[in-house]
C-alpha positions in Angstrom: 100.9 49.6 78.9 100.2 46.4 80.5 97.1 44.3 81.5 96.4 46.2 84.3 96.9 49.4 83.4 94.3 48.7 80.8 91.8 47.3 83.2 91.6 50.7 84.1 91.8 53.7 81.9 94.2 56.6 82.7 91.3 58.6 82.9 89.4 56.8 85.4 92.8 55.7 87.3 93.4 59.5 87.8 89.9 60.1 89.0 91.0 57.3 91.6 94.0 58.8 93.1 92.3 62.3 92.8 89.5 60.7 95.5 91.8 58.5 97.6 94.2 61.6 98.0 91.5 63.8 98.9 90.4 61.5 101.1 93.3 60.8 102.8 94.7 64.4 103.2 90.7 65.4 104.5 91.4 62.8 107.1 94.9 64.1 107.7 93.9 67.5 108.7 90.7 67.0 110.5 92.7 64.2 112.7 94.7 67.0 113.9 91.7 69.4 114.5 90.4 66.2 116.6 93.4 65.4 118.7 93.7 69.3 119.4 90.5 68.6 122.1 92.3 66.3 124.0 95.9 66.8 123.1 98.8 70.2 122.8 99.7 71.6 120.2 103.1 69.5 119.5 101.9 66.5 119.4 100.9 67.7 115.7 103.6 66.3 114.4 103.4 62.5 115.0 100.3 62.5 113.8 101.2 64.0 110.4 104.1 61.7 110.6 102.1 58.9 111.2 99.7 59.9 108.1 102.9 59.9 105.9 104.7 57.1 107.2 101.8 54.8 106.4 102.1 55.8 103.0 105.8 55.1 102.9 105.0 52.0 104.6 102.7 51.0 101.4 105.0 52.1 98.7 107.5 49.0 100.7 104.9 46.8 100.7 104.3 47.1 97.1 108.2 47.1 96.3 108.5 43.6 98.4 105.6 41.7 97.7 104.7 41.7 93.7 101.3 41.7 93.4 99.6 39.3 90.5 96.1 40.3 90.4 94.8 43.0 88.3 93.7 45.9 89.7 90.1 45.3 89.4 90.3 42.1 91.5 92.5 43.5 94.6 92.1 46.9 94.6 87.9 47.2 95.6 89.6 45.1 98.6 92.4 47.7 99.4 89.3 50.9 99.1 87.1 48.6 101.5 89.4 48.3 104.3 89.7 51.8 104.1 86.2 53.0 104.2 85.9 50.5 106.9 88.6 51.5 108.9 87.4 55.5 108.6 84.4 55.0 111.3 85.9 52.6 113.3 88.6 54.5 114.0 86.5 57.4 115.8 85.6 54.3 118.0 89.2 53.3 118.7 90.4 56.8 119.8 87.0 57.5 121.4 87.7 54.3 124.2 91.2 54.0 125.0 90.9 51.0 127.7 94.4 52.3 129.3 93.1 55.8 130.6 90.6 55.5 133.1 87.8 58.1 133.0 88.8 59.2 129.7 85.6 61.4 129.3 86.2 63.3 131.8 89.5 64.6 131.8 90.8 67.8 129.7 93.9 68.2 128.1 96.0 64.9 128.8 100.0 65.6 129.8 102.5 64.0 130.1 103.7 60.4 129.4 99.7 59.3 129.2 99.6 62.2 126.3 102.5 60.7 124.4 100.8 56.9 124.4 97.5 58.3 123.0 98.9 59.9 120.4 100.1 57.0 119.5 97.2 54.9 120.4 95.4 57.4 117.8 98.2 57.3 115.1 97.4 53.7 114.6 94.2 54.0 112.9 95.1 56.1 110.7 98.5 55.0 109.7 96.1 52.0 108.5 94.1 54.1 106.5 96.8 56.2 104.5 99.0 52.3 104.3 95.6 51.1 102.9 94.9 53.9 100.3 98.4 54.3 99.8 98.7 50.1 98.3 95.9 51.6 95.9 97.9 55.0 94.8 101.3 53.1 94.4 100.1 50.4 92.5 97.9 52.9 89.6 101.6 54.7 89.7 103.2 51.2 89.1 100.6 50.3 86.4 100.0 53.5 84.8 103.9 53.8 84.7 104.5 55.9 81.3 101.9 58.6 82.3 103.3 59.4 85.8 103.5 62.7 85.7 99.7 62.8 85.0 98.7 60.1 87.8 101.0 62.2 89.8 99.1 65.5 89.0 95.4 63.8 90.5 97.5 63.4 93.2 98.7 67.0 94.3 95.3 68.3 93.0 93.1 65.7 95.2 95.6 66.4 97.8 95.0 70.5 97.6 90.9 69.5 97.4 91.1 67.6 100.6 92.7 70.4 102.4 89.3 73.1 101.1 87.1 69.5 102.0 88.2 69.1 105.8 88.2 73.5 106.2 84.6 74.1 104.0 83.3 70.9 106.2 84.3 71.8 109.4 83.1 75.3 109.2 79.5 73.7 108.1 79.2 71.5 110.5 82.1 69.6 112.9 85.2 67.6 112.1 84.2 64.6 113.7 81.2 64.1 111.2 83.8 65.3 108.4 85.9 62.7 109.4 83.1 60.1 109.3 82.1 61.1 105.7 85.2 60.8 104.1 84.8 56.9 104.1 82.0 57.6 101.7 84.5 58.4 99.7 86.3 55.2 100.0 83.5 53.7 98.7 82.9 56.0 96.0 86.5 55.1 94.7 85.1 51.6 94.9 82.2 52.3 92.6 84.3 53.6 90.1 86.1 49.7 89.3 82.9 48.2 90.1 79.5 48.0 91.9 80.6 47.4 95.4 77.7 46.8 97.4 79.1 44.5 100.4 81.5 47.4 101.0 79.0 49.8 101.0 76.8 48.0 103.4 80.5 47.7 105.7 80.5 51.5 105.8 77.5 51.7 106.6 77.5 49.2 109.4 80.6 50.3 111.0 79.2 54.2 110.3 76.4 53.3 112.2 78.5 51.9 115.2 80.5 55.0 115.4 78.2 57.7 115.3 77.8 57.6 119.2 81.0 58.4 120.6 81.8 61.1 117.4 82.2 64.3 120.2 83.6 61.9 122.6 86.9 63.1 122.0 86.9 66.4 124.0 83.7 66.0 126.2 84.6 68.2 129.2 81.6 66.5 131.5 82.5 66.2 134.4 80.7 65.6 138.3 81.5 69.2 139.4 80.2 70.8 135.9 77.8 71.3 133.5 78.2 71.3 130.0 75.7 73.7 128.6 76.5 73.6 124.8 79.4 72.6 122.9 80.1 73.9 119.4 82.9 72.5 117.7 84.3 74.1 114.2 87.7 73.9 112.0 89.3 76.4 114.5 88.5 75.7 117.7 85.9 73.4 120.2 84.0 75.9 122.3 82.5 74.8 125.6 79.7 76.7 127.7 79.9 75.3 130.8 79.3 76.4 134.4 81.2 75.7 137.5 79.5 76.3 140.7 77.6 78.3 139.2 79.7 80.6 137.2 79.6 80.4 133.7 82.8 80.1 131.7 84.0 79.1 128.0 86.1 76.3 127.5 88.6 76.1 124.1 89.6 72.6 123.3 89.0 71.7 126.4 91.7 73.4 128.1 91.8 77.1 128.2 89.0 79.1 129.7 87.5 82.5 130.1 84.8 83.5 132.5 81.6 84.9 131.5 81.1 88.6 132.2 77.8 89.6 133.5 76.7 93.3 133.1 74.7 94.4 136.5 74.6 97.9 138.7 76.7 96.5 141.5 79.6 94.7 138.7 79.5 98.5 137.1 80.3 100.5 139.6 83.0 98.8 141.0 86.5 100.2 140.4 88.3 98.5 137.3 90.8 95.6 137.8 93.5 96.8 135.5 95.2 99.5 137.2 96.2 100.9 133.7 92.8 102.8 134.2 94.3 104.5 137.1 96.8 106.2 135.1 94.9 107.1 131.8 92.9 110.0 131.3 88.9 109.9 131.8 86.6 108.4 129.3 89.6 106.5 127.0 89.0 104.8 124.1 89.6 101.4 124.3 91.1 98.4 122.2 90.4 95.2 123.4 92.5 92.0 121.7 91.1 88.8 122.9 87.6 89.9 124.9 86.6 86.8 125.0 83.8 86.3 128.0 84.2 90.1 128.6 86.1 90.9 131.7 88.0 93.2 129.3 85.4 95.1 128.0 83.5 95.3 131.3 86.5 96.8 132.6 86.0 99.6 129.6 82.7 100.3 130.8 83.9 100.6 134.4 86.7 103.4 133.2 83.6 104.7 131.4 84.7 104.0 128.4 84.2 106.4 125.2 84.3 103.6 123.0 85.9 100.0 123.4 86.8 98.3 120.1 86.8 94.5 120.9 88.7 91.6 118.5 88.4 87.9 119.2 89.5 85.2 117.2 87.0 82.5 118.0 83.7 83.5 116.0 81.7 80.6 118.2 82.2 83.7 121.2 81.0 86.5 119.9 77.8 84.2 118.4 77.2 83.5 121.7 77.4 86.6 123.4 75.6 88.5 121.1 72.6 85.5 120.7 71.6 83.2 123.3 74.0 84.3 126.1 73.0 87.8 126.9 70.4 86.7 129.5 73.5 85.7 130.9 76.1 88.4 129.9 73.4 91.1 131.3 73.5 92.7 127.6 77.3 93.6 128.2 78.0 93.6 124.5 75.0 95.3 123.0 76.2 98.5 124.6 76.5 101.1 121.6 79.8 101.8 122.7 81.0 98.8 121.5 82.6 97.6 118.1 82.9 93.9 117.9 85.5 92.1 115.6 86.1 88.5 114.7 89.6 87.7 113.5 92.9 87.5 114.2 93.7 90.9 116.9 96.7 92.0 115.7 95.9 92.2 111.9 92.5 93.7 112.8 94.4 96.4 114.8 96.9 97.2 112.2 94.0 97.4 109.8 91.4 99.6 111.6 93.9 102.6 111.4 92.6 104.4 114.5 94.2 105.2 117.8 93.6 104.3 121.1 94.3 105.6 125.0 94.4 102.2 126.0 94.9 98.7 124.3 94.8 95.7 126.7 95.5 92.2 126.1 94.9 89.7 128.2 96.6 86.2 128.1 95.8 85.6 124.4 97.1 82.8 122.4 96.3 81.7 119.3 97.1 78.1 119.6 94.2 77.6 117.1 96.4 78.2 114.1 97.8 74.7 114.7 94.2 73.4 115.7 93.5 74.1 111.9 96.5 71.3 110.9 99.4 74.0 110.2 102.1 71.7 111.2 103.3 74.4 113.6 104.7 75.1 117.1 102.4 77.1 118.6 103.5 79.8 116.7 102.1 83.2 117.9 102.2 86.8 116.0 100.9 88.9 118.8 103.8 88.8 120.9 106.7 89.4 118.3 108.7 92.8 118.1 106.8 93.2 115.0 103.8 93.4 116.6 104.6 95.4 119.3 105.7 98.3 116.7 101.9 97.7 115.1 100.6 98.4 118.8 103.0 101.5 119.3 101.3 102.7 116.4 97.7 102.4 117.4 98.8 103.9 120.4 97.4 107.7 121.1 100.7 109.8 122.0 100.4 109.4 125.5 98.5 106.1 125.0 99.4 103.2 127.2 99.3 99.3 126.7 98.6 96.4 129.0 99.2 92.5 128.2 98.8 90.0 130.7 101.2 86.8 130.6 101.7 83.8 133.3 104.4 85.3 135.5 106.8 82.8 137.2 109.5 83.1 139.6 112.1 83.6 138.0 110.4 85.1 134.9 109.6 83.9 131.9 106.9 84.8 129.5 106.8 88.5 131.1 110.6 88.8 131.1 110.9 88.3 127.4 108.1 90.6 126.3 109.8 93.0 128.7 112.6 92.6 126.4 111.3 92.7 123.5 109.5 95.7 124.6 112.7 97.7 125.3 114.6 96.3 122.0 111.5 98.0 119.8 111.2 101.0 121.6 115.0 101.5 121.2 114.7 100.7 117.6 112.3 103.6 117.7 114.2 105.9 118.9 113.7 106.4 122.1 116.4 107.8 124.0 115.5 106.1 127.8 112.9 102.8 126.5 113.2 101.8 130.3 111.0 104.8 131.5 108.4 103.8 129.1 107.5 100.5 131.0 106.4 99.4 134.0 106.0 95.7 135.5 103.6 94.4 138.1 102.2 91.2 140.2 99.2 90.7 141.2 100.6 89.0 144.6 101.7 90.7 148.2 105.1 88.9 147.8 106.8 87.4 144.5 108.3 84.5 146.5 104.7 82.9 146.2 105.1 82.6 142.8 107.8 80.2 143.0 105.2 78.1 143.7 102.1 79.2 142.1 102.6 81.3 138.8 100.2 84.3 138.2 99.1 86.5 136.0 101.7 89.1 135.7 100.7 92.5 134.0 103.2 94.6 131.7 102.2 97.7 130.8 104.1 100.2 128.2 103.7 103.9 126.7 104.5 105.9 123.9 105.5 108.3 126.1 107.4 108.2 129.4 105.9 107.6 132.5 105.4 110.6 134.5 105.9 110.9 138.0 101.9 111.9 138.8 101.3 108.3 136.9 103.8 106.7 138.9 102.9 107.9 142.3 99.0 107.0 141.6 99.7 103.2 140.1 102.5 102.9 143.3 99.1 104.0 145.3 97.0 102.0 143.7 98.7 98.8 143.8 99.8 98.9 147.0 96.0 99.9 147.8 95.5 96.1 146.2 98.6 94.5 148.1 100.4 94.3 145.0 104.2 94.1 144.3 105.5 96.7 141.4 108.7 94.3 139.8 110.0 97.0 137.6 109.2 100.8 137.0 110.8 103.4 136.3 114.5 104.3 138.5 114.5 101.1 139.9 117.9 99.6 141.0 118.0 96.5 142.4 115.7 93.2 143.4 114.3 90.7 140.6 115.7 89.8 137.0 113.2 93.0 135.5 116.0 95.2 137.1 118.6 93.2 136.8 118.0 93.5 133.0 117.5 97.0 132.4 120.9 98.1 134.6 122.8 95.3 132.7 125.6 97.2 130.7 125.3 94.3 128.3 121.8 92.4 127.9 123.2 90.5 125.6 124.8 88.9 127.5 122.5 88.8 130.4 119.7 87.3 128.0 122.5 84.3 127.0 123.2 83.9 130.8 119.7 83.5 131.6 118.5 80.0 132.4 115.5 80.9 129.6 115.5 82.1 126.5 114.2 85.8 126.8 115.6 87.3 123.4 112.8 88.4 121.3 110.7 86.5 119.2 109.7 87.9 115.6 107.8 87.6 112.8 109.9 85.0 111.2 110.8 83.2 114.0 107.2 83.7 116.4 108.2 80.8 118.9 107.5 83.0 121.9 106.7 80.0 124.2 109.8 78.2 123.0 111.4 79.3 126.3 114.4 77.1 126.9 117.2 74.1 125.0 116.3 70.1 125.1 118.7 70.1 127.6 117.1 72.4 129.8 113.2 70.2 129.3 115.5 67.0 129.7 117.0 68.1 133.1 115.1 70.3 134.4 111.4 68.7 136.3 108.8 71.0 135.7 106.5 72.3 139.0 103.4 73.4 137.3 100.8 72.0 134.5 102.3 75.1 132.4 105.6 74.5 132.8 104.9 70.6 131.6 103.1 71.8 128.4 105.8 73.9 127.3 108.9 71.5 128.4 106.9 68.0 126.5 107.2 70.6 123.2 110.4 70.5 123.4 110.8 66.9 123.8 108.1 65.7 121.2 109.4 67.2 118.1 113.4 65.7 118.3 111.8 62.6 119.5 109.2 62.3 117.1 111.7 63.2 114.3 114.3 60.3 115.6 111.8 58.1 115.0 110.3 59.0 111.7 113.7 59.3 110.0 114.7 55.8 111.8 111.2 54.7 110.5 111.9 56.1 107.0 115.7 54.0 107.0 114.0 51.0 107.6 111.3 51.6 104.9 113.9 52.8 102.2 116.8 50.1 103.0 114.1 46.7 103.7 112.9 46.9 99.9 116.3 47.1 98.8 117.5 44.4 100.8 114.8 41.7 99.9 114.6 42.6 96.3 116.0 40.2 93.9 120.0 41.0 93.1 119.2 41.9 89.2 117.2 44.0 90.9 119.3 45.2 93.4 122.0 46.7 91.5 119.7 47.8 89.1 118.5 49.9 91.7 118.8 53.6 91.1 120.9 55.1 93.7 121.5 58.6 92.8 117.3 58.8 91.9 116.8 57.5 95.0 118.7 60.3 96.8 117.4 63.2 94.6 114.2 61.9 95.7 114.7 62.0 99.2 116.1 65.9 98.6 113.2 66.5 96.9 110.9 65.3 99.6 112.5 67.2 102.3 112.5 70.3 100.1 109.1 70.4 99.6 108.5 70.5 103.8 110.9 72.8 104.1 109.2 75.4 101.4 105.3 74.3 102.8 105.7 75.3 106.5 107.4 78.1 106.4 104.9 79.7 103.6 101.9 78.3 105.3 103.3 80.7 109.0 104.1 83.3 106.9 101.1 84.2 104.9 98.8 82.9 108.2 100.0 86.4 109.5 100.2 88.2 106.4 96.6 87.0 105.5 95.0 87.8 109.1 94.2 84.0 110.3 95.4 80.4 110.2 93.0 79.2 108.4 93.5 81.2 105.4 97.1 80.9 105.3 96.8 77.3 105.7 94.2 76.5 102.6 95.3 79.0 100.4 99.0 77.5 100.8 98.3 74.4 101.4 95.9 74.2 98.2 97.9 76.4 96.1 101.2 74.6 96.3 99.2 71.3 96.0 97.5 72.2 92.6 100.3 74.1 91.1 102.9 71.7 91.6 100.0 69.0 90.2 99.9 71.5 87.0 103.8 71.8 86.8 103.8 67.4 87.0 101.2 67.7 84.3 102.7 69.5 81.5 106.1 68.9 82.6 106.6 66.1 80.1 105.7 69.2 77.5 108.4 71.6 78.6 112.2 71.6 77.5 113.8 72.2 80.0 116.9 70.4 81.5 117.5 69.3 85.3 119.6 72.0 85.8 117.6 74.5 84.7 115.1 73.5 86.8 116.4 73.0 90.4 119.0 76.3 89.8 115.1 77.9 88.8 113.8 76.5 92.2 117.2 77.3 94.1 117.4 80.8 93.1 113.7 81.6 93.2 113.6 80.2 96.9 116.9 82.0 97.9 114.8 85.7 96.5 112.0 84.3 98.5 114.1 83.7 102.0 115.3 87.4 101.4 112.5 89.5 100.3 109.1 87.6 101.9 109.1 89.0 104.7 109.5 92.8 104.2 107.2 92.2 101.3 104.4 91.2 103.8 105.4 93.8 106.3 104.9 96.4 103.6 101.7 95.4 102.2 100.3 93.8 105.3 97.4 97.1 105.4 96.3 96.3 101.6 92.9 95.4 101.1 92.4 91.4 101.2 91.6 91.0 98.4 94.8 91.9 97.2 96.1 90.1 100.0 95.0 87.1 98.4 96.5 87.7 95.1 100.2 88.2 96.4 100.1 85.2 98.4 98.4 83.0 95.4 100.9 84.2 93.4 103.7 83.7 95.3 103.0 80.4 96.2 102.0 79.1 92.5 104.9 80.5 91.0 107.2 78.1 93.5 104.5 75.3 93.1 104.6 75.1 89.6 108.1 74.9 89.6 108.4 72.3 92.5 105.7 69.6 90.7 107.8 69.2 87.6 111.2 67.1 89.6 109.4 64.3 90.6 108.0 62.6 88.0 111.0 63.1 86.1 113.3 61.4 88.4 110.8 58.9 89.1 111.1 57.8 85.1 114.5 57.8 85.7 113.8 55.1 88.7 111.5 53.5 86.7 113.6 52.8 83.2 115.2 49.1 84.7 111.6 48.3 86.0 108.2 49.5 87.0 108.8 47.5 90.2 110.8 50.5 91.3 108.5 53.0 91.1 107.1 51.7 94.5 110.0 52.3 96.1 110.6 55.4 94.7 107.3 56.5 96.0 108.3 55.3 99.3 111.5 57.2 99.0 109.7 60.5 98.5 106.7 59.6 101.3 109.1 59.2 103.9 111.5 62.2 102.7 108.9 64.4 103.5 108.1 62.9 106.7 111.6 63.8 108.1 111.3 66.8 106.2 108.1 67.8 108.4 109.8 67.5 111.6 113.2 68.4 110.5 111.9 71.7 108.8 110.0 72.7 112.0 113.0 71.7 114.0 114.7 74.3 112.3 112.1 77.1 112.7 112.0 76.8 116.2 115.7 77.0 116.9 116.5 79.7 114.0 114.4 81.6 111.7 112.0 81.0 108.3 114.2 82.9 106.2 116.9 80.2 107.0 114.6 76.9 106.4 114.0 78.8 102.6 117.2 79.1 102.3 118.1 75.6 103.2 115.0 74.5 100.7 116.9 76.0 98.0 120.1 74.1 98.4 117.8 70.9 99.1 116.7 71.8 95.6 119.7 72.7 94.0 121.7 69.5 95.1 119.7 67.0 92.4 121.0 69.0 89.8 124.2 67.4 90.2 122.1 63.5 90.9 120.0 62.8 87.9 120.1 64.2 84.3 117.1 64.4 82.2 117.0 65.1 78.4 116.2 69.1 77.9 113.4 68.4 74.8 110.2 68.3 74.9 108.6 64.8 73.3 105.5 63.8 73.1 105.0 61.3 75.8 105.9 61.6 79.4 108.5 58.7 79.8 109.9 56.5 77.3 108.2 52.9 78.0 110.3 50.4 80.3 110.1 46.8 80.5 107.7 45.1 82.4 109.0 43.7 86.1 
């Protein structure tokens, strides 16, 4: 151990990474909870990639330029930038100079979108580079007890992620984000008092506490902002609009306010689905939101309406300070209000219902809680519609509301997924059992102007009386039916259901209308890159969806380009003893090993976010469990003997078992109590945690036996592995399925076995000493 490391004691070194990777992963996933106000949902990932490429970007740093101060001297420097550079951040992305009337605007689109995530990405880049100089250079010092350094790291990394969720839910995530400077600081007292960087903080603190909410106010001239709350799902707005009260969600989605008076009543019910159901149904509603669902109930005089919503800020609301306004809609006895996630609740409440409407939901907040995902979404998978066949009363019926375009998107998928589950059923004719409708005189007006198309599906087949009174009805309402049953000819509905091979139909199709499942829930995902490249979009909707598309390769060109750079500079400038010294094969297991580790996280954190009811949960208890387990495997693993072989084949095999048997796993014991819940998924995810912690410190001994210089490059290696591995892993997802990125992690993990060889005996330390540099 040299100088340095003895400036320092391992103890208190550990304590140090523990705090700065707490810190910066805090940081990490309450940036993306910030951007979510004022950015979508795929823009997620150059953020995270900007987080992880500063620290690759330090481990460089530290491989080129060899540092000759102790720690004690630079490294209160290094923690004061950052705690600086935490609150004045919030003023950079609160006043970007290049978009005029920032404040004002919602969700930004478009090319404007892409520049200020990038504008925003700069700060904090600067903040992981920053703390990132101080983790690689404890690694560098504290050399011989890596796998212990190592294991602050993963732990600190899995408190961070219970830090940002615990202190968003208390109070928001832009005063979150402002703390974690403190901790900065905090790292700084623990080398030495530290008061000028204390009084920094607080200066710059002090500066930035203005503009903290500025980055999704929704004021505007022609509204009013009533009151804002902002948690670590989602940003709720109450605001009014000519005076009609709505909720805003991260400033872009919004549902009107329901108000509960004689005349609103007794007027006839806007879903026709009423029309054909028998009197006094009981109700499920998934997503009520302001209430125009459950007012709708009440106006088919309702027996009982069962209501979910995901956002708990809503039914605060409308159950506290807004029923002046709500008329005292939900305090009617017949209703049953549930916060969560609506298809879990559903499958969990084990009742059945005449009617279950849904009316565009999405749950774009399971991203919004820094999931690293694509907007996946488990209500509209063929999964789930088999969980609402079976709330459904035997002649119960079903209606979801999606944007309809011309041609058809959204609807024409969950059309198709509707028929494929119903056939899996067994269901002789599936096309009798649904029925599809727009709300317009004359579908050639939606070429211009999408709507809100409603689908509607039975257990049972649609009779002719029910027929004849929704044909009635609708046209009544000036309505155009798209598809019911005995239909022949006119739209791509019919054109469908009379194909002799759908198959084929669905692979002709400009979109992709195949179903979406539980494995692979990208229903918005709706066409190729070629198809967002070529194709201009014609509506806001259309823009969102196509710039998803684009983001993700883009983003991952760059960050693997980025990563090249940052893995072949050091190389190049280091000395030539150096140089062919380096170790090449480590340095490839560790890029494996990177990537493996993304492509293991993000498809676990999806999968238990449905099995476990709501993102949130399957994002910290993933997240955090993977984190500390694999910081308990890098702890002991200098204890174990066990070979390299043994090892990856471990990981290889146990990720292959978990690629085949996760998912019916979850769709068998998805109605256990949540407890138990809990258990499976903890269990599950420390058992390939454990397992995953132990590789890296290992190979990065290996690295480190010519020089400790190396072991900044090797952390760089890694840093920037998972980077790539982010995007590519997600990549993957979208265009194939979860069970086939697990699958891929397994040979990802297999693959070092035949790279680096460690001995197979335990010894008492954790690497043999090297020379110094």
């Amino acid at each position: 151990m040299d100088a340095n490391s003895e400036q320092i004691p391992l103890r208190r070194a550990g304590l140090l990474v523990f705090t700065v990777s707490m810190a910066a992963i805090t940081i990490q996933v309450v940036f993306v909870r910030l951007l979510s106000a004022k950015l979508h949902y795929h823009f997620v990932f150059l953020t995270v990639a900007a987080s992880l490429l500063g620290l690759g970007i330090a481990g460089s740093y530290c491989t080129i330029r060899r540092p000759q101060d102790s720690l004690r001297k630079t490294l209160p420097a290094w923690l004061g930038i950052s705690s600086a550079l935490v609150p004045s951040s919030i003023i950079w992305m609160s006043y970007p100079a290049f978009i005029p009337d920032f404040t004002s605007q919602t969700k930004l689109i478009g090319p404007m979108a892409f520049v200020y995530a990038l504008w925003c990405s700069i700060p904090v880049a600067a903040i992981n580079f920053t703390g990132g100089v101080v983790q690689t250079r404890i690694f560098e010092s504290h050399r011989t007890h890596v796998g212990r350094i190592y294991a602050y790291d993963l732990t600190g990394a899995g408190a961070g992620g219970l830090l940002a969720l615990a202190g968003m839910k208390a109070t928001s995530p832009s005063l979150v984000f402002l703390l974690v400077g403190s901790l900065y600081v905090l790292c700084n007292f623990l080398i030495r008092p530290a008061w000028n960087w204390a009084g920094v903080f607080l200066l710059c603190a002090a500066a930035a506490v203005a503009p903290m909410n500025n980055f999704g106010d929704a004021s505007a001239p022609w509204f009013q902002v009533i009151k804002s709350e902002w948690d670590h799902l989602i940003r709720t707005d109450h605001i009014v609009v000519n005076g009609s009260d709505f909720y805003y969600l991260d400033g872009d989605a919004s549902t009107p306010v329901a108000m509960l008076t004689d005349k609103s009543l007794h007027e006839p019910p806007y879903d026709p689905i009423y029309m054909i159901t028998p009197p006094g149904p009981s109700v499920a509603v998934i997503g009520f939101g302001g209430g125009l669902q459950v007012l709708d109930a009440l106006r088919a005089n309702a027996r009982s309406v069962w209501a979910a919503d995901i956002n708990p800020t809503i039914a605060k609301w409308v159950l506290g300070p807004d029923q002046q306004i709500t008329g005292g809609l939900f305090t009617d006895p017949r209703i049953e209000l549930q916060v969560g996630e609506g298809r879990n609740l559903i499958r969990q409440s084990h009742r059945q219902f005449d009617v279950i409407s849904m009316h565009a939901v999405d749950t774009w907040s399971a991203t919004a809680a820094g999931a690293y995902s694509l907007s996946e979404n488990f209500l509209y998978t063929k999964e789930a519609i088999a969980d609402y066949m079976d709330r459904l009363a035997p002649n119960g019926i079903m209606s979801i509301s999606r944007w309809l375009f011309n041609p058809p998107r959204e609807n024409l998928r969950l059309f198709a997924t509707i028929l494929e589950t119903l056939s899996e059923q067994g269901h002789p004719h599936p096309e009798k059992h649904i029925v599809m409708i727009a709300p317009v005189p004359d579908y050639e007006f939606v070429r211009q102007t999408p709507v809100w198309g409603l689908l509607m599906f039975s257990r049972a087949e649609f009779s002719k009386a029910q027929l004849e009174r929704l044909r009635s009805e609708t046209g009544n309402r000036d309505w155009t039916v798209l598809y019911e049953p005995g239909s022949v000819s006119g739209n791509p509905f019919v054109a469908y259901v009379n194909a002799t091979d759908r198959a084929g139909f669905a692979s002709r199709y400009p979109f992709t209308i195949t179903p979406a499942t539980d494995s692979a829930p990208y229903f918005f995902q709706l066409g190729g890159l070629r198809k967002a490249l070529l194709h201009r979009a014609t509506t806001n909707i259309e823009g969102i969806y196509q710039n998803s598309l684009i983001i993700l390769p883009l983003v991952c060109i760059l960050t693997i380009s980025a990563g090249i750079i940052l893995i072949w500079l050091p190389v190049k400038l280091l000395p030539e003893p150096l140089r062919q010294s380096t170790g090449k094969r480590e340095l490839l297991a560790l890029v494996l090993v990177g990537l493996g580790y993304m492509f293991v996280e993000l498809p676990m954190i999806q999968a238990f976010s449905l099995y476990l009811g709501h993102p949130v949960y399957g994002h910290s208890i993933v997240l955090v469990i993977l984190l500390i387990t694999s910081g308990l495997g890098s702890y002991v693993q200098h204890r174990l003997a066990i070979s390299a072989r043994t090892v990856f084949s471990l990981l290889a095999g146990a990720l292959l078992l978990t690629s085949v048997c996760l998912y019916p796993c979850i769709h068998t014991t998805l109605s256990w109590a949540f407890p138990l819940r809990c258990m499976v998924a903890v269990a599950w995810t420390g058992s390939l945690g454990f397992l995953m912690g132990i590789p890296l410190p290992r190979i990065m001994a290996r690295v480190s036996v010519t020089t400790a210089r190396l072991i900044p490059l090797g952390w760089a290696t890694n840093a920037t592995a998972s980077v790539a591995g982010c995007c590519l892993a997600t990549l993957t997802m979208v265009w194939s399925d979860n069970r086939v990125v697990l699958m891929i992690a397994g040979m990802l993990y297999f693959l070092p076995a035949f790279l680096v060889i460690w001995p197979s005996t335990a010894t008492g330390s954790e690497t043999a000493p090297c020379p110094p540099a």
